[in-house]
N, C-alpha and C positions, 0 to 999 in steps of 0.2 A: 504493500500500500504506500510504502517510504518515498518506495521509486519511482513510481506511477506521479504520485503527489511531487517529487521533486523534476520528472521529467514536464510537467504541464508547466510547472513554475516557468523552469526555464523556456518553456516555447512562449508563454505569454511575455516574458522578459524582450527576446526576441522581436515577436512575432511585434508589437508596442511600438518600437525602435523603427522598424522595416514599415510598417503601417504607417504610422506620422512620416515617413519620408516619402509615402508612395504620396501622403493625401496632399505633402507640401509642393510636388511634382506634379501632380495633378491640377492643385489649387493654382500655381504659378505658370505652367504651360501656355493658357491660353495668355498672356502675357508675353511671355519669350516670341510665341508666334504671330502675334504684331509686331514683333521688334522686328525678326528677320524672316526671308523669304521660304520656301520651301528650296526654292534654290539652293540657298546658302545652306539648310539644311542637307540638305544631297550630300553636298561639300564635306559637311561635317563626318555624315553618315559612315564615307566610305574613309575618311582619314581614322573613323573609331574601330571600321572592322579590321584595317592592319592593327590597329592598338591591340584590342582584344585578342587577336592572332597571335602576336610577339609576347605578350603578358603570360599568356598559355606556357610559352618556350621556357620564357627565363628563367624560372628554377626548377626547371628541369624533372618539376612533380616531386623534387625533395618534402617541398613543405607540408605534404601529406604525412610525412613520416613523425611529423612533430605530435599525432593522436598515437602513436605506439611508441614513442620513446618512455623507456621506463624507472628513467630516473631526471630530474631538472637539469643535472650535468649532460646529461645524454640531449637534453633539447638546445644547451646553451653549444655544443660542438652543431649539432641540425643547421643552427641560427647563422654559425660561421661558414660552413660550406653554403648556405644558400647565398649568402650576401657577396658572398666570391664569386660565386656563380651567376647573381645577377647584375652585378658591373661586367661582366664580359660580355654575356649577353647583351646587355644596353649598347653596348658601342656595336655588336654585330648588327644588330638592330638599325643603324645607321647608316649603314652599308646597301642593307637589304630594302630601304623604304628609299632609296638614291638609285636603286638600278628598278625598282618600280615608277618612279618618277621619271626617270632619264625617257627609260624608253615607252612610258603609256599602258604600262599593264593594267587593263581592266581599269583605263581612263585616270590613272594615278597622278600622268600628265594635267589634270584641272586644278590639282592644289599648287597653293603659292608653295614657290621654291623655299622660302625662309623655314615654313613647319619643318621640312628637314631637321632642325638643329632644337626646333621646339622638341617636336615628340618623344625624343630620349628625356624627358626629364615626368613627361605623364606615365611613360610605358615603367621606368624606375620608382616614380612614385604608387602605381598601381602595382607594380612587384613586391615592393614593401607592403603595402598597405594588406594586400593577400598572407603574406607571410606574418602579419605583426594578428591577423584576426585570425587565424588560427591558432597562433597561440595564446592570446585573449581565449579563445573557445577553449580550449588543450585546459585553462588554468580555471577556466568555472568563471569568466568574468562578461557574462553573458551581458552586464548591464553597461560596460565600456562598449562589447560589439554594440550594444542597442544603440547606443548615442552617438559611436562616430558614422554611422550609416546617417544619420540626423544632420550631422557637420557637415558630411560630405552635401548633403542635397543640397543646404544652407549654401555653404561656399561657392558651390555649382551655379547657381540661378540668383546668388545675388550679383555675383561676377558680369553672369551674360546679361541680366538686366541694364546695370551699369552700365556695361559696355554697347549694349543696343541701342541704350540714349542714347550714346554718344558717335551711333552711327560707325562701329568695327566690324562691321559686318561677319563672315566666319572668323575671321579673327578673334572674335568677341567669344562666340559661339568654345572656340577652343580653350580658352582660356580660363573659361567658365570649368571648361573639365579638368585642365593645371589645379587650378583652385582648391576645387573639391577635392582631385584624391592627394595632395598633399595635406588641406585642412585639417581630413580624417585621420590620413597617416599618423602626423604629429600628435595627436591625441591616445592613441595607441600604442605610438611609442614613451609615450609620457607615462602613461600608467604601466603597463606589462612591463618593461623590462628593467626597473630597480626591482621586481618581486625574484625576475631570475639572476642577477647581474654578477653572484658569485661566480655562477656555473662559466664565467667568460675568462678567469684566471687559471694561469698553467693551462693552457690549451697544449694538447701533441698532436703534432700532424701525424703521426702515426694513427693514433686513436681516429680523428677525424677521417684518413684513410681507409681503418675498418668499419667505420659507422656509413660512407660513401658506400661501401662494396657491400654491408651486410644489407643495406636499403636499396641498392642499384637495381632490384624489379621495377622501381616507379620510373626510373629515367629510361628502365631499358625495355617494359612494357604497359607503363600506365601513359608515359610522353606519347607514343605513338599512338595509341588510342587518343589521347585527349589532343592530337593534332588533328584527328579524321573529325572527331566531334568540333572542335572550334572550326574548323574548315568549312564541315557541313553549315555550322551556324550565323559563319560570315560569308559564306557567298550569294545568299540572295541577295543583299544590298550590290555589291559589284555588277551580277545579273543583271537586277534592273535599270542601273547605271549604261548598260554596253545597251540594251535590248531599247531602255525608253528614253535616256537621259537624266540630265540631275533634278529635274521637276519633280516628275515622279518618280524617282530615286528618295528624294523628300518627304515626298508624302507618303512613301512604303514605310521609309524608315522612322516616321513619326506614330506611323500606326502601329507598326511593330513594337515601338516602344511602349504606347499605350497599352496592346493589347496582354503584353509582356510583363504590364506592372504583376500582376496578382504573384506568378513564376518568379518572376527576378527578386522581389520585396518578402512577400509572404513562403511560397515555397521554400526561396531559400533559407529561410530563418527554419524553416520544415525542419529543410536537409540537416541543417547546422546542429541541430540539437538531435535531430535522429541516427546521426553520426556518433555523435558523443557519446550517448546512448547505447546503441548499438556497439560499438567499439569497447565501452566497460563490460558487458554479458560478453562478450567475445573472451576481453583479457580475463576475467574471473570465469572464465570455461562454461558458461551457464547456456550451452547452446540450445535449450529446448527454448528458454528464456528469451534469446533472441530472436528465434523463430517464432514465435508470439508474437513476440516487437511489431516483429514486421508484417504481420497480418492486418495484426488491428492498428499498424499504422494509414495500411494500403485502403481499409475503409475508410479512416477518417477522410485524410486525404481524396479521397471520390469523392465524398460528399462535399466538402468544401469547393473541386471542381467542379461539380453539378453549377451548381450558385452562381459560380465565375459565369460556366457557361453560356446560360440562360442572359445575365446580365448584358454578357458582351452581344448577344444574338441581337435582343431589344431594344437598347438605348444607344448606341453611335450613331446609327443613320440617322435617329429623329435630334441628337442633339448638337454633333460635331460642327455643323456651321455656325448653330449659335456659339458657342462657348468657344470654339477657335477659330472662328469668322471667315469669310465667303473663301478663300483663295486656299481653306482646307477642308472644305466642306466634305470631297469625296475620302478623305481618311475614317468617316465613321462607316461604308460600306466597306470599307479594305478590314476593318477591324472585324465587324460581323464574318467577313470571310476566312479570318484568318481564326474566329474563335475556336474548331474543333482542333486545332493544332493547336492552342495554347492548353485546349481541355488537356491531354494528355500530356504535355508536357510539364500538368499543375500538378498532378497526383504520382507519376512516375520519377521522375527527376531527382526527389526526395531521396524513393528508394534506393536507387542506384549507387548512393552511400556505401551502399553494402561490398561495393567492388573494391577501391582502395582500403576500407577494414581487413576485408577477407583478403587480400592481396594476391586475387585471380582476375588478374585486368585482363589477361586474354579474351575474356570470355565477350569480355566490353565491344573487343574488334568486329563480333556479330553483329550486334548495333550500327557499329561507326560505316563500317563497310556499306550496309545497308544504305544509310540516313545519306553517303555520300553517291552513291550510285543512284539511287531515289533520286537525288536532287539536283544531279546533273543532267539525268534523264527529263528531268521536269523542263531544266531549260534547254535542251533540244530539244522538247518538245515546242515550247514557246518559239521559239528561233524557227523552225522548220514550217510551225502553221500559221506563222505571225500573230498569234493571238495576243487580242489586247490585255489590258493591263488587270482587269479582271478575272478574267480567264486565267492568264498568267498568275497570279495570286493566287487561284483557287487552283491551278495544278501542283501550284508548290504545297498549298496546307493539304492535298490529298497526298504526296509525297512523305510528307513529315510527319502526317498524324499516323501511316501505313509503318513508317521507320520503329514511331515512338510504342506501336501494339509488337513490334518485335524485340523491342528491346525488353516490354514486362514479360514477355516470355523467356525470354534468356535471365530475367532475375529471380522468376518463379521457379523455372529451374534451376538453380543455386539453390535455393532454399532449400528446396527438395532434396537436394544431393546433400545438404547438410544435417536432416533428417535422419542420417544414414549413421551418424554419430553421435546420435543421441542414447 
């Protein structure tokens, strides 16, 4: 009853946190979208899905390792190889958004040449700020993650506000996301690490060396997997970018992010604590216990999608041009379109927790394989019938919703095969 009562705690901790920042994103949006175009948003769009891409890379899926390290020393060497690992990355990073820019990959060509020099300091402050909230999560300090997710929104939309008056057009836009994940950052690392700050004295590269190699499944099979899934999940913006342009590039990627709040805010506050969760019945061997878990997670979670669903069906089309004014009016029907691919990725997503716990990320590859052959497939198909942008939409969420009923079968089966050790 202990556990049950302290796992709810910690989701409403959470879940509070991610809530107030979806509702201050929501409340402040139709704002942002008077400031700037849909255009400019395009702009932004596909500068964020190399972010999001490279963010994936830099540490190399080590910071996963920080939920099974089993002593605070053992997290304070984790801390060291990631932070090594993410200054090299950062600069390769620089390299690789220079030869997408040179030569126009999938329109990379439209951003100012300056971001070059910008983006290494979001893609590093979003490597940190991943790496500092899991160990926030790792130490039980559920009430820090809640509030820098708060910071970041803050920071985020007061920035592009600012700068919207002042006519910075994506510039503004970018800076706005500088802002925020550094804001958050700082906050996190302000509180988390005098709690571990012993654990950073007499460091051995040695030790660090065997803690690299005894964790090296995450870089040498959860990386690859979490490349095909980030991949899958930034390329429709590019797509629409080559297929429509940055207009509607704009208004995809504005609806997506709408339709995305409930997933991105609430699920993952899901995930975060079902991880936690999940990962202590794992170390304390209780695996009947976490096979429980995870049942009566996978209803709650439905149910909660149900809700989303319904909502997202009903209210875009009748509301989006009022609340975000004429020149974005068709994002409430992209949104309706797009809602049975966020169903499923509300109540699944969570689950899949289970793969880095259990540290059988192969299994993951069924998924990623899937979700990116799906989704390539979708855009030859768009490309080959020239179907409009509706169409187009709705081949993708038929793609992604088709990926995401594969992946809960590859997790049911986990479960089942863990069954087997009980």
């Amino acid at each position: 009853m202990f556990s049950i009562s302290k796992n709810f705690r910690n989701v409403i901790t959470l879940v509070s946190g991610t809530t107030i920042a979806g509702l201050i994103s929501v409340g402040l949006l139709p704002v942002v979208t008077r400031l700037y175009s849909a255009e400019e948003f395009g702009i932004l769009a596909l500068i964020l899905s190399f972010i999001q891409f490279w963010v994936t890379l830099q540490l190399w899926r080590y910071e996963q390792s920080i939920f099974i390290a089993k002593t605070q020393k053992e997290i304070g060497y984790i801390l060291v190889l990631c932070f090594g690992i993410l200054v090299v990355m950062t600069v390769l990073g620089i390299l690789f958004f220079t030869i997408l820019h040179h030569y126009n990959i999938f329109e990379y060509g439209v951003v100012p040449e300056y971001f070059i020099w910008i983006i290494p300091l979001v893609t590093f402050g979003l490597g940190t700020f991943l790496l500092l909230r899991n160990l926030n999560i790792r130490l039980e300090n559920y009430k820090n993650v809640s509030l820098s997710t708060v910071y970041r929104v803050i920071g985020d939309f007061a920035t592009k506000i600012g700068l919207g008056y002042a006519g910075y057009g994506v510039g503004g836009l970018f800076v706005g996301e500088l802002v925020g994940a550094w804001f958050s950052t700082w906050r996190l690392f302000k509180l988390a690490i005098p709690s571990i700050k012993n654990s950073f004295y007499n460091i051995s590269y040695r030790r660090l060396y065997s803690i690299a190699k005894r964790n090296k499944n995450f870089p040498m099979a959860d990386l690859p997997s979490a490349i095909l899934d980030k991949m899958t999940f930034i390329l429709p913006v590019p797509m629409i970018m080559v297929l429509y342009g940055p207009f509607e590039a704009g208004l995809f990627a504005m609806s997506y992010r709408i339709a995305a709040l409930p997933c991105s805010k609430v699920a993952s506050a899901f995930g975060d604590v079902f991880q936690a969760e999940f990962s202590q019945k794992i170390r304390e061997k209780n695996i009947s216990g976490a096979i429980s878990f995870f049942y009566s997670s996978l209803k709650k979670y439905l149910l909660f999608a149900l809700i989303i669903l319904l909502v997202s069906v009903i209210l875009p089309p009748l509301l989006a041009a009022t609340i975000f004014g004429d020149e974005w009016a068709d994002i409430g029907n992209y949104i309706a379109i797009m809602a049975l691919w966020h169903f499923f990725a509300f109540f699944i997503s969570p689950l899949s927790r289970i793969i880095p716990v259990l540290r059988i990320s192969k299994y993951k590859f069924i998924y990623d394989i899937s979700a990116l052959v799906l989704s390539i497939f979708s855009y030859l198909a768009m490309r080959a019938y020239d179907l409009n942008i509706l169409l187009g939409i709705g081949t993708l969420t038929l793609a992604n919703s088709l990926a995401y009923l594969i992946y809960l079968g590859v997790l049911i089966m986990i479960i089942k095969k863990q069954k087997v050790l009980v």
